[in-house]
C-alpha positions as CSV (number, residue, x, y, z in Angstrom):
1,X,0.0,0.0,0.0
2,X,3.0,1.9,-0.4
3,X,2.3,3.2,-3.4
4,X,-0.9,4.4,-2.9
5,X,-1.7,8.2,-1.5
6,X,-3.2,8.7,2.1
7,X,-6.4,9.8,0.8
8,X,-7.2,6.6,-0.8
9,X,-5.5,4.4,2.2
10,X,-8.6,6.1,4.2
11,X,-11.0,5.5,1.0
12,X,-10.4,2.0,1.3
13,X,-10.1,1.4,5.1
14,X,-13.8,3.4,5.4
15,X,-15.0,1.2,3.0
16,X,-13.9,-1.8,4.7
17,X,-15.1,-0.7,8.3
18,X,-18.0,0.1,6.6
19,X,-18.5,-3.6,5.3
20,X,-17.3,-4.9,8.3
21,X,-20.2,-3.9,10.7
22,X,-22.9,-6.1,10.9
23,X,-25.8,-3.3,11.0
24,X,-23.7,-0.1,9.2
25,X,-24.9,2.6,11.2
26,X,-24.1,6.4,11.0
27,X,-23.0,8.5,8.3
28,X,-20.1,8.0,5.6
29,X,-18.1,10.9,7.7
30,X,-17.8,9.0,10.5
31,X,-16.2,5.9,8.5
32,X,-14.4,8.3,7.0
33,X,-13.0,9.4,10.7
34,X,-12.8,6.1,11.9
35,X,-10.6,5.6,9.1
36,X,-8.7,8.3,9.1
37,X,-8.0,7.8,12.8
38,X,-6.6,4.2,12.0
39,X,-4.5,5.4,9.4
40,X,-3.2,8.6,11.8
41,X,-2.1,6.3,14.0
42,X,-0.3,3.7,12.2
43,X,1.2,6.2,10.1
44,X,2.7,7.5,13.7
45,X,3.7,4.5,14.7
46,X,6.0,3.9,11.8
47,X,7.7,7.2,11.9
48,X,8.6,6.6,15.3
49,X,10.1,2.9,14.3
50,X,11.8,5.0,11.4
51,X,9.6,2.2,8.7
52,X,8.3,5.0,5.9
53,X,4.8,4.4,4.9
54,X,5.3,6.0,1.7
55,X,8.2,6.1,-0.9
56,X,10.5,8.8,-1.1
57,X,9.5,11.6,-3.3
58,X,5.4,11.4,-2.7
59,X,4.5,13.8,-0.3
């Protein structure tokens, strides 16, 4: 998923929370800042191990 930007990492984890729940309940946003939350974090968490989550050049 390197390769891919950070808007469509969230795109796709929504998506997936989305299918995931059993009864989807709420609004897109708040997949959306589920999502975005998730990605936050483990984007975070590899900075601080020094593992990039994106190649060189993309940002």
């Amino acid at each position: 998923m390197e390769d891919m930007s950070v808007e469509e990492r969230v795109r796709i984890r929504a998506y997936h929370l989305w299918e995931k729940a059993a009864e989807p309940k709420g609004t897109p946003e708040e997949y959306w800042e589920q999502a975005r939350a998730e990605i936050d974090d483990e984007d975070a968490q590899a900075d601080a191990s020094g593992v990039p989550t994106e190649p060189p050049g993309t940002l």
